[in-house]
TORKESE-352589 format. One record per atom (N, C-alpha, C): x, y, z. Coordinates in steps of 0.1 Angstrom, whole numbers, plus 5000, padded with zeros to 4 digits. Example, Ala and Ser with C-alpha at 12.3 -4.5 7.8 and 13.67 -1.06 7.14 Angstrom:
513249435078
512349555078
513249675078
512849785071
513749895071
512950005079
// end
This chain:
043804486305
044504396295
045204296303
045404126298
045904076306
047504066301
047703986308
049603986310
049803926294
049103806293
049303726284
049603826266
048503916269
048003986258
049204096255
049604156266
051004226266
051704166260
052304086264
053403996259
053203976244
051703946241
051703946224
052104016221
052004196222
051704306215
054004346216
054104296226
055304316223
056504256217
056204106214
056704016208
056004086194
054904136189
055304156175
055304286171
055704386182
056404506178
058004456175
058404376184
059404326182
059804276168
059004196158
059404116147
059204206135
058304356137
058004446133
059104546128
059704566139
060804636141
062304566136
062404426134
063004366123
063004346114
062004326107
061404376093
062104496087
062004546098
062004686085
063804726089
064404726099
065504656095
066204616090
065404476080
065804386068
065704486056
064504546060
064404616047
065004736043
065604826052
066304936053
068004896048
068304756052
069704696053
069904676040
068704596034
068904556014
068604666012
068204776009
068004906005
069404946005
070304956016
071805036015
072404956009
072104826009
073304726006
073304745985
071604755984
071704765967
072104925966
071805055972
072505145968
074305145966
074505055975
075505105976
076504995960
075904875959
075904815946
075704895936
074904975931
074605075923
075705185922
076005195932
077005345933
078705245929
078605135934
080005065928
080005055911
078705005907
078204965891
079205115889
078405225894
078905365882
080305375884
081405335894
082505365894
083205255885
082805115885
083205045877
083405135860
081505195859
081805225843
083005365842
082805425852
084205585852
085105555861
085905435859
087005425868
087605495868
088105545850
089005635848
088405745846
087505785855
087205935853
085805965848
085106105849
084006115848
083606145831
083006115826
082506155808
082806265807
083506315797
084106465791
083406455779
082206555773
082206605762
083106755758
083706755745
083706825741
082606895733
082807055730
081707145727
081507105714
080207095709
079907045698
079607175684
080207165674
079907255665
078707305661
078207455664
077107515665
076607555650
075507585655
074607645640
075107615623
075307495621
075507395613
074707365600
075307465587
074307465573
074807395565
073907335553
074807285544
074307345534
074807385525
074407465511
075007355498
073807335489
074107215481
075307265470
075307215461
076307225453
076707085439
077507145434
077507075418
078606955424
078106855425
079006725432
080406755448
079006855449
079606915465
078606965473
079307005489
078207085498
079607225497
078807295505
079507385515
079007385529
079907345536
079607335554
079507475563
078507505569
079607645575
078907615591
079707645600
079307615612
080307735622
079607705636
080807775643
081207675658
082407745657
082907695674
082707785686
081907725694
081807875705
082607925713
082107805727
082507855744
084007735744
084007645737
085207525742
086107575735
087407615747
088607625737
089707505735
089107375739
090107255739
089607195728
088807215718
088707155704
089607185693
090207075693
091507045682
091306975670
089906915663
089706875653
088106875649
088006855639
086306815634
086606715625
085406635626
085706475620
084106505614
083706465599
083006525593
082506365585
081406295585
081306185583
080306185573
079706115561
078906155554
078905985542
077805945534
077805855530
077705735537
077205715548
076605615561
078005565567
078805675570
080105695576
081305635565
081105585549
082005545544
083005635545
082705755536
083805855539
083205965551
084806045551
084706045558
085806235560
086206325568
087306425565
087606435579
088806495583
089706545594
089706655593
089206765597
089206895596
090406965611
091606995616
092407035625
092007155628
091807235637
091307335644
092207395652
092107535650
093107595664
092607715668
092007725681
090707765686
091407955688
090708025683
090808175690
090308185704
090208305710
089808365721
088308425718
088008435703
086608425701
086208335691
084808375688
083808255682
084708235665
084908115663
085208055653
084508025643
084908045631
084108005619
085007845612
083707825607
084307685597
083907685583
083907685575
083607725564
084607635553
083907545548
084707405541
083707365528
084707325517
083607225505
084207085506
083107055507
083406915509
083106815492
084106825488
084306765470
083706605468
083106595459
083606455449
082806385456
081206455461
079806355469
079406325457
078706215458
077706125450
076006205451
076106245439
075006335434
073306245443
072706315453
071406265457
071506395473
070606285478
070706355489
071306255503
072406375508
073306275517
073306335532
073506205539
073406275553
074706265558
075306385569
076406405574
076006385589
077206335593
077606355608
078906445617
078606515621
080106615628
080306575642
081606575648
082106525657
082906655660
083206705674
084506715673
085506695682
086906705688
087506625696
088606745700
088906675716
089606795720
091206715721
092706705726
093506655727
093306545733
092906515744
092506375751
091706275741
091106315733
090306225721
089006225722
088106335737
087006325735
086606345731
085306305726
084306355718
083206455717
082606515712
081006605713
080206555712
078806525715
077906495713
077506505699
077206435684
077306405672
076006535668
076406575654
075406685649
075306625639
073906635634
073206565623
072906695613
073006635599
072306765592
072306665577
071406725569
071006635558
071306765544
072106705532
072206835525
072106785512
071906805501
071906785488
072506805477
073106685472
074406755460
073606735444
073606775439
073406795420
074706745414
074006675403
075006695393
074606655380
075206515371
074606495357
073206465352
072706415366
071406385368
070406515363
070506615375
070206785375
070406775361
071906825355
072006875343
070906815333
070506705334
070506615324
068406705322
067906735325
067106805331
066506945321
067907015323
067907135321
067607155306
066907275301
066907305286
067107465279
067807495272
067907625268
066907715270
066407845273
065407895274
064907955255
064207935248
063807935237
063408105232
063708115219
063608245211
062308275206
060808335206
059808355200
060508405190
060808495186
061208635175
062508725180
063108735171
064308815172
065008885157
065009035160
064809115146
065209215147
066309295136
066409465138
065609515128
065009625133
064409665125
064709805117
063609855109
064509965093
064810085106
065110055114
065610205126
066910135133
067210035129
068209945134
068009925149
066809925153
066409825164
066609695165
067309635176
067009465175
066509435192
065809325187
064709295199
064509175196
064809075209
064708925212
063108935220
062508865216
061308775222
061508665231
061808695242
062508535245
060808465251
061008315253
060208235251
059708235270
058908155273
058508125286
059008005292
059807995308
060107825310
059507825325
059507745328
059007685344
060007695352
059607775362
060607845376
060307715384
060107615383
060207515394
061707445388
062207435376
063207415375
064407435379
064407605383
065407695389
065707785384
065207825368
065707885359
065808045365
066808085362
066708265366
067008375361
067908295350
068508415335
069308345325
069108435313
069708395303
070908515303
072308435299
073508475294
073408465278
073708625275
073908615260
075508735259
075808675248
077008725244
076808795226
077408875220
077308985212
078609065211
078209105199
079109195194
078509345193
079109435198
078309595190
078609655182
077909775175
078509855167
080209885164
080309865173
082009915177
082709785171
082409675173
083009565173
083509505183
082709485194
083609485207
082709365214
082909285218
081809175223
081509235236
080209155240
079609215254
079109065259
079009095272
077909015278
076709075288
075608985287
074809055291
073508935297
073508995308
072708885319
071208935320
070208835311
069108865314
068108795326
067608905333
066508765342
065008695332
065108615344
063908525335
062408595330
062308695337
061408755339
060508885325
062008875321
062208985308
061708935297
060908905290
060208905281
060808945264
060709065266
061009165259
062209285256
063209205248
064809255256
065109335245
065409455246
065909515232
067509475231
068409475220
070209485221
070609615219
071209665233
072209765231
073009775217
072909915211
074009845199
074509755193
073409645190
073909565182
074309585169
075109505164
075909515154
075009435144
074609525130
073209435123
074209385116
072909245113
072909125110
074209045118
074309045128
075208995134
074008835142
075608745149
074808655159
075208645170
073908625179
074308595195
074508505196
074908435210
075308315217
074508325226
074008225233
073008255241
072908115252
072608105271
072907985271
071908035288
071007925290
070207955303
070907915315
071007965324
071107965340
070107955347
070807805358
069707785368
070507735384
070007765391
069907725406
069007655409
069507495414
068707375417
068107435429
068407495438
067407495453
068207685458
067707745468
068007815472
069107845478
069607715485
070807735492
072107685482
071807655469
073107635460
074007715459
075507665457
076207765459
077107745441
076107675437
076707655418
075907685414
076007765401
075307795390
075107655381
074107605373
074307525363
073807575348
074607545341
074607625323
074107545314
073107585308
073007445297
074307545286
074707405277
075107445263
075107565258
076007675249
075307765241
074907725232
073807795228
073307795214
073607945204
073707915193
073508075184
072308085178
072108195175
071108285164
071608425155
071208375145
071708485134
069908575140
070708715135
069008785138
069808895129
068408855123
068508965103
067809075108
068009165097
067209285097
066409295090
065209365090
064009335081
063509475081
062709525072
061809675071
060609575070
059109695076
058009585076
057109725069
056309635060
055009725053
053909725061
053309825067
051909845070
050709745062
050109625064
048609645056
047709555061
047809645072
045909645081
045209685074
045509745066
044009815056
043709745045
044809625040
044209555029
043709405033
044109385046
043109265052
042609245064
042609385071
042109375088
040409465079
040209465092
038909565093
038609625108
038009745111
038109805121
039009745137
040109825129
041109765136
041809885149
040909985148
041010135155
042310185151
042810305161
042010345174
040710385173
039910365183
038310385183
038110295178
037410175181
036810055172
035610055175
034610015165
033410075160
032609905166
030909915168
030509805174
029109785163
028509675163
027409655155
026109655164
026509645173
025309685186
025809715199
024809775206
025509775218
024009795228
025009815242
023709785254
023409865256
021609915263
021309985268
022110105275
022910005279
023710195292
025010175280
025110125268
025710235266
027310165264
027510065271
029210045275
029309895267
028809835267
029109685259
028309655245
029409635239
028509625226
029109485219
028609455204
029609345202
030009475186
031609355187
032409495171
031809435162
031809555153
032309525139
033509455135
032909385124
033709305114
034809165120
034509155134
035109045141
034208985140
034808805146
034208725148
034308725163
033208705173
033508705184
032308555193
033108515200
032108355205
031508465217
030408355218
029308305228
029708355244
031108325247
031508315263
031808475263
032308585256
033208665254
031808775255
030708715252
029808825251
028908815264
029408825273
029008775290
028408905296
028008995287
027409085293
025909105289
025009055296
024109005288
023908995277
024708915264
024808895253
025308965243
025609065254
026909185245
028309185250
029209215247
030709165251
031609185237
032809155237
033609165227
034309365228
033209425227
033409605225
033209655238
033709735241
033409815256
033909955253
032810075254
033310165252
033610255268
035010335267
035810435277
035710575275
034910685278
035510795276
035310815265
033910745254
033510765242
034710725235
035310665238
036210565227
036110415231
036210315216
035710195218
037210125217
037210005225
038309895229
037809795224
038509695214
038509555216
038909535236
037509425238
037709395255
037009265255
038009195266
037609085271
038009115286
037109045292
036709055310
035808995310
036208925328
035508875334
035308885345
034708845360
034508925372
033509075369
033309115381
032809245388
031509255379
030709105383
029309085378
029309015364
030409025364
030208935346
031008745347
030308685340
030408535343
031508555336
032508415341
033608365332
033708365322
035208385316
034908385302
035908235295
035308105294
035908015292
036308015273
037507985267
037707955251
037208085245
037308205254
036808335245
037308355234
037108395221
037508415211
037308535200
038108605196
038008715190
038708775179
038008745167
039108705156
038208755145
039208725128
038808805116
039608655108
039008695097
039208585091
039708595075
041108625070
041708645062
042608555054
042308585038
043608535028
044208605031
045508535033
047108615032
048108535022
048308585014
049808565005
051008435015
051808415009
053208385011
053308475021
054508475029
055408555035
055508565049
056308645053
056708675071
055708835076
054908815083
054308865088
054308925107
054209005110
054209085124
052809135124
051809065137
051009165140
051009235151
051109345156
051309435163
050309565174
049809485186
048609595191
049509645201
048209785203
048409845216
047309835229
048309805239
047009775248
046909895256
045509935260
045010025268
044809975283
044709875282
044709805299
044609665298
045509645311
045409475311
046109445327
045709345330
045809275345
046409165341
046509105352
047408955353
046508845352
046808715351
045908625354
045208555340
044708465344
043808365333
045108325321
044508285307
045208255298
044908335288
045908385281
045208515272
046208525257
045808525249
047108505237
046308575225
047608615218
047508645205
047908525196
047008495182
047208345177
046808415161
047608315152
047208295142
047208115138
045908115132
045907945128
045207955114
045307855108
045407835096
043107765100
042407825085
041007775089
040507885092
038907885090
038007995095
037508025113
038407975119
038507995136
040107945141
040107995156
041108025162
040807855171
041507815171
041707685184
041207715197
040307645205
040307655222
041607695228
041907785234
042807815244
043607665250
043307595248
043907425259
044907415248
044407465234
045207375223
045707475214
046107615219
046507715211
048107725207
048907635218
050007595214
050307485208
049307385203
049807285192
048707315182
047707385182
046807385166
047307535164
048307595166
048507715161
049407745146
049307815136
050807855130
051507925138
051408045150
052208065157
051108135169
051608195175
050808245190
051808315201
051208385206
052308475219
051408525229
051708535241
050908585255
050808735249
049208755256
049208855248
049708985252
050408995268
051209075270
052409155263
052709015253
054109065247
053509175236
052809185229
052009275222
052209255208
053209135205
054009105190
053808975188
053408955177
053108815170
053708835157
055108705154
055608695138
055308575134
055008575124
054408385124
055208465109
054908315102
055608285082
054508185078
054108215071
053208135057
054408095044
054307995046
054807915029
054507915019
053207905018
052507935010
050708055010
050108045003
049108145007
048408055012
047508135021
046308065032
045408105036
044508045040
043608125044
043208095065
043808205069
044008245079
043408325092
042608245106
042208335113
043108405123
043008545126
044008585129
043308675144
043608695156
043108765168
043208695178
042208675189
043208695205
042108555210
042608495219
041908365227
042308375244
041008335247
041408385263
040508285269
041008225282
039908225292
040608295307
039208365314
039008445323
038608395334
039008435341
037808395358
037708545369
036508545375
036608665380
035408615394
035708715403
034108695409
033608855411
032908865420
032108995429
033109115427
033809095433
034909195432
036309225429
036609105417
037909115416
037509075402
038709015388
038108985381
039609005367
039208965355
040408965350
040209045332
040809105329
040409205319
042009195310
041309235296
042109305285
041609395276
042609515275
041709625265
042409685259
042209665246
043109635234
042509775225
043909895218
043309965214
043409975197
044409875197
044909935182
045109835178
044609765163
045709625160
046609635145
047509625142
048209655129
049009495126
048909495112
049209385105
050209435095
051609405098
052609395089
053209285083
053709315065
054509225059
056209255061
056709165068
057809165066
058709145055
060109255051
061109225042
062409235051
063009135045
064609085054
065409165043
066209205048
067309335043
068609255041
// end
């Protein structure tokens, strides 16, 4: 290698080796710029949070919440600052910390009915702050009410044994509904109250006092976490006493026990009845349906499933003049399952309405669970009177009613 060529290689190790130099130099010179920036922003000291209020619910309420939360591990929190309505208002809550975990437990009054978001803070003596807790909660009020509707009376009656028995009506659990409050007087003369759930149907009165009236008024819970009840209005009802005459036999027709069939199937089990009228869908067993005999006794039966097709607008009915008056008809059922749409109906005409329209073409009607139907004629009519259903079933599951007895009484009010 010549001399000349040396001398390059070392002249630009040389300029090499200042470079980076340069570049090592602005490197400290900006760290150390950076490390002044942060002391500028904490001159006075490094960021203090205080401990932020833990596990944080809101439970709605009638133009309120209820807050509940806890304090844990910080024992220098001296306040909660509780912000709500896009910080207009706003509460001071003062704190004075135990040696263990703290509760908070607050109603926060006089919120504007919707749904409102809150913010929680809390602060220790120096004024720091916690890192902010969010939580979103929901207040009710005239709006909700405005909503709400009594839960309604089918029938309500003591009877010649001085029985009395409310029918109460059906409402929609998406509303919140969960029981009826009724009030009474008994035998004794002594008022009662008494909390029905929604669920009850069929309520008899403890000793009631005949011909007496209830008061009556529904309860509901807007959401799960409410911590108010809401009441509609009372309403009253006078509930008379009545004795009722027997007379299935002067205008029903095999009305059992054991009810009799005008044909039936090969093996024996499906037939269609006597003296009903029965449609087309109801007879789904190959063209037999309506009668199903058990144990050598016959059922009014409708089903569908476990081989047998749907039973859509089934219908199963008799077709009678009836007089004037207040009437009860009254079965016993031998089996029945949940599911589909299934009613007892009386309508005025020689057929029963489709199922879609049994609660506006009816004179009256009831699920046919309840087992009691009172309807009133004004005048005489001529009247079909029996059961409407539709069913759905498949392979192995499927939906049934089996009906063993049916009786038709005229009511007298005492």
């Amino acid at each position: 290698m010549s001399i000349k060529m040396k001398n390059n290689i070392k002249k630009l190790n040389k300029e090499l080796l200042l470079a980076a130099l340069t570049i090592l130099l602005v490197g400290i010179m900006s760290s150390c710029t950076k490390m002044d920036d942060y002391k500028n922003f904490t001159k006075d000291g490094e960021i203090s949070y205080t401990g932020k209020l833990d596990s944080v619910k809101i439970n709605s309420g009638r133009y309120r919440v209820l807050l509940n939360g806890l304090f844990l591990a910080d024992p220098k929190v001296k306040k909660c600052v509780i912000y709500w309505n896009n910080k207009v208002d706003s509460l001071v809550i003062p704190v004075t910390r135990t040696d263990k975990v703290d509760t908070l437990k607050l109603f926060i009054n006089n919120i504007t009915e919707g749904v409102q978001n809150f913010v929680i803070y809390t602060y220790d003596a120096a004024g720091n702050k916690s890192i902010p807790v969010f939580r979103t909660g929901r207040v009710y009020g005239d709006r909700y009410q405005s909503t709400l509707s009594n839960r309604g009376i089918n029938s309500a009656f003591t009877n010649e044994s001085g029985v009395s028995t409310i029918e109460w009506g059906g409402m929609d659990r998406v509303s919140g509904v969960f029981a009826t409050e009724m009030i009474y007087f008994d035998n004794s003369n002594i008022e009662k109250t008494v909390r029905i759930p929604i669920d009850v149907i069929n309520y008899t009165i403890p000793n009631f006092k005949e011909k007496g009236t209830i008061k009556f008024r529904t309860l509901f819970l807007p959401d799960t976490l409410s911590v108010d009840t809401f009441y509609t209005s009372y309403a009253n009802m006078y509930i008379p006493k009545f004795s009722k005459v027997d007379v299935t036999a002067t205008y029903l027709k095999n009305v059992g026990a054991n009810v009799t069939y005008s044909s039936i199937n090969s093996g024996n089990r499906w037939g269609i009845l006597s003296d009903w009228i029965t449609s087309p869908s109801v007879k789904n067993a190959s063209g037999f349906g309506g009668y199903e005999k058990r144990s050598n006794v016959g059922f009014i039966s409708l089903e569908a499933g476990w081989g047998l097709p749907n039973v859509t607008d089934g219908k199963i009915y008799q077709t009678v003049n009836l007089p004037a008056g207040s009437y009860r008809m009254e079965i016993v059922m031998n089996d029945f399952n949940a599911g589909g749409s299934r009613y007892m109906a009386v309508a005025e005409g020689t057929s029963l309405p489709n199922v879609a329209n049994i609660t506006s073409s009816s004179i009256a009607f009831s699920n046919l669970e309840s087992k009691i139907l009172n309807f009133n004629l004004d005048q005489a009519k001529q009247v079909s009177i029996g059961f409407a259903a539709t069913l759905t079933g498949t392979g192995s599951t499927g939906m049934y009613a089996k009906i063993a007895s049916v009786r038709l009484y005229k009511i007298n009010y005492l």
